[in-house]
Phi, psi and omega in degrees: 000088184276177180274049193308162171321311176298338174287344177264143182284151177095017165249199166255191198265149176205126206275159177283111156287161167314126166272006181282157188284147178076359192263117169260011172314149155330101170291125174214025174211183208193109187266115198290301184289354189243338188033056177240135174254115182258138172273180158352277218293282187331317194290313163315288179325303202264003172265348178290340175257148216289353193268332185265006184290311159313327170285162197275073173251154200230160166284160186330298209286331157301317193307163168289128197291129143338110187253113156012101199286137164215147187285153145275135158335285190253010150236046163066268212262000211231137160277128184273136200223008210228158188223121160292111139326292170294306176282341181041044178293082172293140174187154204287177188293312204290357178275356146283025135268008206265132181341268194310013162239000191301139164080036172239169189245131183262132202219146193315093165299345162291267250306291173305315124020260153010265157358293187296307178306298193287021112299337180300304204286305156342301170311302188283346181278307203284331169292313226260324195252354197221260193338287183308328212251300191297299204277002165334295182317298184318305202298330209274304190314342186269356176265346180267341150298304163304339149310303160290013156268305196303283192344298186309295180325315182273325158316313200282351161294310197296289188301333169287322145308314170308303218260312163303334200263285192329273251262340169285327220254328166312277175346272211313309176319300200302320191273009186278331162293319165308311194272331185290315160297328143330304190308298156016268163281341163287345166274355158273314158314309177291339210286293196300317201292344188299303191293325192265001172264307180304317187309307214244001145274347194265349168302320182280310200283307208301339194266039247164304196278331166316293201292349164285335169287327198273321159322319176280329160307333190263319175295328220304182200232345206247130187277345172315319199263015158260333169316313171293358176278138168271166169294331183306338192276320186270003150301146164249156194270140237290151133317113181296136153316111160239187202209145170264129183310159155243110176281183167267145146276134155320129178233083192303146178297172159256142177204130177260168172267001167285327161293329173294309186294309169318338174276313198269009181066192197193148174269134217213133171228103183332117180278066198233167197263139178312140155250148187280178188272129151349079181249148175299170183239182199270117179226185163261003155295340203246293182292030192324128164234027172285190202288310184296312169314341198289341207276327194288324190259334185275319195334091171231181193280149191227129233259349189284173193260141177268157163233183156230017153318134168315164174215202161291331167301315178250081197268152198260156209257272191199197170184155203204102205292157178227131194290162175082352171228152180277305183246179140303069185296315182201176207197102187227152201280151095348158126327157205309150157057046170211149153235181182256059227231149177234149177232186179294306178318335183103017180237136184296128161212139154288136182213170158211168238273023173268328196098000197248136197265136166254345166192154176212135182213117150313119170231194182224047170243185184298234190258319191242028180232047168226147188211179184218132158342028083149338152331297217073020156302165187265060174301097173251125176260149170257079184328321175274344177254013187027065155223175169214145194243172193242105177271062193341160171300342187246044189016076186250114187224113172269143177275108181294296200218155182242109176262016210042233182256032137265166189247090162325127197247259191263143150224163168213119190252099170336126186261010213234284178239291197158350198292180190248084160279143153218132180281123173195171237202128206204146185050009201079007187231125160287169165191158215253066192242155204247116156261148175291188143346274215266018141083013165309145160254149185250330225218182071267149169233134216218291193222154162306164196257020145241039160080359184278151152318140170238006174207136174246343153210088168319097216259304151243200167178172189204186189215144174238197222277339180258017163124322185306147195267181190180102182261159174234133145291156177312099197033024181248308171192165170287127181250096183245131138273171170244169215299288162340335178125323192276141189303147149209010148188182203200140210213128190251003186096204191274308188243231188262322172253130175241057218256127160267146194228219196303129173245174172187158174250166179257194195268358168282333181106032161284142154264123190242139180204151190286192160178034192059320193266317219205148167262136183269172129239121193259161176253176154337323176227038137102350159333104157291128184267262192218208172250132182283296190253109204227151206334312197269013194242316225224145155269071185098020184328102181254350157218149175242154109234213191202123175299175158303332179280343201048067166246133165290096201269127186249138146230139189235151178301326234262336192191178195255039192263141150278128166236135198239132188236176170247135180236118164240219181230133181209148181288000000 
């Protein structure tokens, strides 16, 4: 009894053939005691025969996990398939004759096998969809905290600078005032003594020129001319009055670093009690266990013949040619039991999900390049002429955005908030741009955080159920960023060739994306699941989207047909 590859968990999905030989049909039942996979008819064929009439077959999403082949120990030639009760032993039928198990009771170890396995995969359902995925959040949350801490940080630096820069520039002010009134008085002080020093140079010569009149007189020869000095002549005149400066005084300020800090302010760190983060709590809502969450965790890759055959997972609805275009270029919802549909000539038409056209308006934009609003207006970029219009419900068409000399490409109008991404292009370089509602640009996403470009012609594009932005280059790759901007993979097909055309997301966070040939499927972080749709199913697929219902929209290259699925996931 081996264990095949489909019993383990952590691959993709890849559908089940029939296992009887020559049957290439769908598996959709599960013969328990045969551990054999039967479609319909093969599953009638084998209960018709009388050895196989008693056995348990179930669908496929029922069976019983397979149990290991493993030898016994002490019987060789014999597989242990028996469970001790008491001893809680495995071991084969003959170890149930052996002295130490007589009178104990035995129980199907596949059965329990089974039990355990479908409690493991409970478990691993329960990590994959709720533990992990919460704490994913938690961690991006605390980094986004820790992002908005430096932030907070580097303000509250800016402002202390600011506030510190203030209180230098006061300082400075003051003291500029201080030293220009200093100037002042020395120069009024210098001003007076400059005067009591010239008074007493003109003072020293007159007394210089006196002892010289009074020499000559003491020389003279003749006594009459000393006789003749009067006393008035031989007063001398007073030592001139002077005055001593008064300088300034100094008034050191009084100041503390507690008066500094009250001027420049203090950093205060609230004393509340932290509260913790939010974790959600584990519901069934959270754990999903229909066909479709099951699939993530049963899907595996299988030793059994694989197919890329239509199955059961993508069941066809209906298709419906839509007049006025020749192939199907792109495809945007409506309102319920409406499109949107464009061909290469540019031209729009309304349809329902009948085929019967309801509007047609000629424009001159591309491949991925209309969506519709959350209004329900009618969004179109013209690329030659780099604007993008609005078409009211009451068909009214106005020039929305000016793109200047870039060239609109792709739009998508966001199910999240209402913004507007469109991809476009100049120069051989792409770019990304986010608008709001009333048609503010918010965003550009241009390049990667080592400076590389990250789109050279954006062809479609989406928003998926977390924020990622999600581009198809031109035949080159799938591009996805996150709401922020920053790459964060990039997804290149299966094989050597790869041209991607119409993407879209489901309501699970699935990526749906064309290439002509096959619709791939992706998980959230760029993971190949499997090919939903492949050449002989679909003609050319060149656009996708996908409803609320998760129902699925094909437009194809090849002719102007929709082919409409029911898209689930089944294991």
């Amino acid at each position: 009894m081996a264990l095949s590859a489909m019993n383990m968990p952590g691959t993709a999905q890849h559908f089940l053939e029939c296992g009887i030989e020559d049957c290439e049909r769908n598996c959709q039942h599960y013969c328990n005691p045969c551990h054999l996979e039967l479609c319909e008819q093969c599953r009638n064929e084998h209960l018709k025969s009388p050895e196989n009439k008693d056995h348990e077959v179930v669908l496929y999403q029922q069976r019983k996990w397979q149990l290991p082949i493993e030898k016994c120990k002490i019987h060789r030639n014999k597989e242990v398939d028996l469970l001790c009760k008491e001893c809680q032993v495995p071991l084969c039928s003959k170890c149930t004759t052996l002295r130490h198990h007589q009178g104990h009771t035995f129980l199907d170890l596949e059965a329990i096998y089974s039990e355990k396995f479908s409690l493991c995969q409970e478990e691993i359902n329960k990590i994959q969809e709720y533990f992990l995925p919460t704490s994913q959040d938690l961690k991006k949350e605390i980094q986004e905290d820790a992002t908005e801490i430096k932030k907070i940080m580097n303000i509250l630096r800016a402002f202390m600078k600011a506030d510190a820069d203030s209180l230098k520039s006061l300082v400075d002010e003051v003291v500029s005032e201080n030293m220009k009134q200093l100037d002042q008085i020395e120069n009024s002080l210098l001003r007076d003594l400059k005067t009591q020093d010239k008074a007493f140079s003109d003072y020293i010569t007159y007394l210089q020129d006196l002892v010289k009149e009074f020499h000559g007189h003491l020389s003279s020869t003749k006594p009459q001319k000393l006789i003749s000095i009067t006393s008035e002549r031989l007063k001398i005149q007073p030592i001139p009055e002077t005055t001593k400066p008064v300088t300034p005084e100094f008034t050191a300020g009084q100041y503390s670093k507690e008066d500094v800090t009250k001027l420049l302010g203090r950093i205060n760190v609230p004393i509340v009690k932290r509260e913790g983060r939010k974790i959600k709590e584990i519901n069934s809502s959270t754990i999903m266990k229909d066909s479709t969450k099951q699939t993530k965790q049963n899907a595996q890759k299988s030793n059994v013949k694989q197919t890329l055959s239509l199955s059961s997972s993508v069941t066809k609805v209906r298709e419906f040619k839509v007049p006025g275009v020749n192939i199907v270029c792109h495809i945007s919802l409506d309102q319920p039991g409406r499109l949107w549909v464009s061909n290469l000539l540019s031209n729009l038409v309304q349809t329902d999900l009948q085929g019967n056209q309801l509007q047609k308006i000629e424009t001159s934009g591309g491949n991925g390049y209309h969506t519709v609003t959350q209004d329900g207006d009618l969004i179109f970029t013209v690329g030659n002429k780099k604007v993008i219009n609005r078409i009211t419900q009451d068909s009214n068409i106005t020039e929305f955005i000016k793109t200047e000399d870039w060239n609109p490409l792709s739009i998508h109008s966001s199910h999240i908030n209402g913004d507007l991404l469109v991809g476009m292009v100049k120069d051989r370089e792409g770019k990304v741009t986010r608008y709001n509602k009333t048609g503010k640009e918010l965003q550009n996403i241009h390049r990667d955080n080592k400076g590389q470009g990250l789109y050279s012609y954006p062809f479609y594009i989406t928003e998926n159920i977390n924020g990622d932005i999600c581009t198809s280059e031109y035949e080159k790759a799938v591009v996805v960023v996150n709401k922020s901007g920053q790459h964060r993979f990039s997804y290149k097909g299966q094989g050597s060739v790869f041209r991607p055309y119409g993407i879209c997301t489901d309501v699970l966070g699935h990526i749906l994306v064309c290439d002509l040939y096959n619709v791939h499927l992706l998980d959230q972080d760029g993971e190949f699941l499997s090919l939903l749709l492949t050449p002989h199913q679909v003609s050319s697929p060149v656009s996708v989207c996908v409803d609320d219902e998760n129902n699925l929209y094909v437009g194809q290259s090849g002719n102007n047909t929709v082919k409409v699925s029911s898209l689930t996931f089944c294991p």
